[in-house]
C-alpha positions in Angstrom: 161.7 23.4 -6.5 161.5 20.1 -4.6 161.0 20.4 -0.5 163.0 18.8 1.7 159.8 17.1 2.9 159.4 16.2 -0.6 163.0 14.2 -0.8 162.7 13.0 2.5 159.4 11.0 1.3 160.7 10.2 -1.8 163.5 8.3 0.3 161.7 6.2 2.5 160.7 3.5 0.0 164.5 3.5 -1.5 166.2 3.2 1.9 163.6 0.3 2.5 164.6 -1.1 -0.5 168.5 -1.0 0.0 167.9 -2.3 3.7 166.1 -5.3 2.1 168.6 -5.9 -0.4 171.3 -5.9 2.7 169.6 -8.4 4.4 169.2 -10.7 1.5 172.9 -10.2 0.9 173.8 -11.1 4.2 171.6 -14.0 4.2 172.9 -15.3 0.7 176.9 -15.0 2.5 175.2 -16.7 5.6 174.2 -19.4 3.8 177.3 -19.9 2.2 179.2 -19.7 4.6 177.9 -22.5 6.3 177.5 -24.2 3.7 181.3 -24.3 3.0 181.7 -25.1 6.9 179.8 -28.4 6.7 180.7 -29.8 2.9 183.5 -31.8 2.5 186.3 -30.4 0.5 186.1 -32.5 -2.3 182.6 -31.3 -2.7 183.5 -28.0 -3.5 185.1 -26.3 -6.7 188.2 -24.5 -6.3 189.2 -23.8 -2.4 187.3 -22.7 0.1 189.4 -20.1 0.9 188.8 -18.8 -2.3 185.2 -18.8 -1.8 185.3 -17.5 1.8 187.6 -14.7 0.4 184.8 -14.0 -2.0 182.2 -13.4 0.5 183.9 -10.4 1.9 183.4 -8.9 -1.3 180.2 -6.4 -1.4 179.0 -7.9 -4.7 174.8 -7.5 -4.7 174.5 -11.2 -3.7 176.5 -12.2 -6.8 179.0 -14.3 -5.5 177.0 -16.0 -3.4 174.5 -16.9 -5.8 177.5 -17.9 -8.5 178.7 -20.3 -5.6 175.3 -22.3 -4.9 175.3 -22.2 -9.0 178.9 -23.2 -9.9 180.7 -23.9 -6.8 179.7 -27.0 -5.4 180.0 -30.5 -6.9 177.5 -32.8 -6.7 177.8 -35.6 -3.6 178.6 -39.1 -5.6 175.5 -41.4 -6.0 175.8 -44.3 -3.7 
């Protein structure tokens, strides 16, 4: 039988790990977010209140990483 000294060390390096992953997420939305603040409009696939509904989403850093993937057009070449 486990002791709760046992679990409570066994925890430690998981609750690190979720609190990383939480501020990687929130970076990711961060970025994004900004992101669609500063780009032009027709720089950006689909609407960006699509995307900014999105980023409420808790989605692992998903959408966010979908959106620098897919949702943003490239700037013409001048």
């Amino acid at each position: 039988m486990l002791t709760t000294a046992l679990v409570l060390d066994a925890a430690i390096p998981l609750r690190r790990l979720i609190i990383a992953a939480a501020v990687a997420e929130t970076g990711l939305k961060a970025a994004v977010l900004i992101d669609l603040k500063r780009r032009p409009a027709s720089e950006v696939r689909g609407s960006r209140r699509m995307w900014t509904a999105a980023m409420l989403v808790n989605s692992a850093g998903v959408i966010p990483l979908s959106y620098f993937a897919f949702g943003r057009r490239r700037p013409p070449a001048t």
